[in-house]
C-alpha positions in Angstrom: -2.3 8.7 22.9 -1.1 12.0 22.0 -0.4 13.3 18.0 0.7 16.9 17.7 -1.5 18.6 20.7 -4.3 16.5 20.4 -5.2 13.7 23.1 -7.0 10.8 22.4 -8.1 7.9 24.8 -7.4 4.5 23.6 -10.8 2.1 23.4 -10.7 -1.2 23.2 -11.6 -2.5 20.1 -12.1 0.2 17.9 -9.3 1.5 15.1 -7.2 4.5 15.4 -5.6 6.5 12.7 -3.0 8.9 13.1 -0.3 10.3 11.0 3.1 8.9 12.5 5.2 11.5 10.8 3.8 14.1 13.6 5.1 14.2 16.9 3.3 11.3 18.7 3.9 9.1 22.0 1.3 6.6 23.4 1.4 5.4 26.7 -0.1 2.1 28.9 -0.7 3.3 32.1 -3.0 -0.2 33.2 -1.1 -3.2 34.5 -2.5 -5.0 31.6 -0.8 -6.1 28.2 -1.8 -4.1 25.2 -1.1 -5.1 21.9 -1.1 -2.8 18.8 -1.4 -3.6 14.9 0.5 -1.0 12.5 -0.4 -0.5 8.8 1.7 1.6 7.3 -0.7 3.4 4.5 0.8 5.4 1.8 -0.2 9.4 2.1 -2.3 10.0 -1.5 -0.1 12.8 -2.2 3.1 11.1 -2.5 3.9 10.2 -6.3 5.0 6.5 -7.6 8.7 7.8 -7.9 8.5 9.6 -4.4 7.7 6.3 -2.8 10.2 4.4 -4.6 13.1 6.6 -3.5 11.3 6.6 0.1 11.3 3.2 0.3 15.1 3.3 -1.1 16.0 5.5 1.9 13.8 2.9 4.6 15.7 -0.2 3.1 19.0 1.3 3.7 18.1 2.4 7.1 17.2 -0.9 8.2 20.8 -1.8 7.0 21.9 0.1 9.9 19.2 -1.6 12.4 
């Protein structure tokens, strides 16, 4: 799995976090099925109205989906 320009091998059973709003791409090079869970996590940052209009702009995206 790559975020930004760092590399990071996939291991079976433990937890990776990565920010999803940098550049990242993951890749299954085995002939095996892999299966991923997402969380999406709110940054601590981002203010109560901030995530209300972001959430606003997701909803109206998925309109489009």
């Amino acid at each position: 799995m790559r975020v930004g320009n760092q590399t990071r091998d996939v291991v079976e059973g433990e937890m990776m976090i990565f920010d999803d709003s940098i550049e990242h791409e993951a890749r299954n090079s085995s002939n095996q099925q892999r299966v991923v869970l997402i969380f999406d996590i709110w940054r601590p940052e981002i203010t109560e109205q901030e995530r209300t209009m972001l959430c606003s702009i997701f909803e109206k995206i998925e309109e489009f989906d």
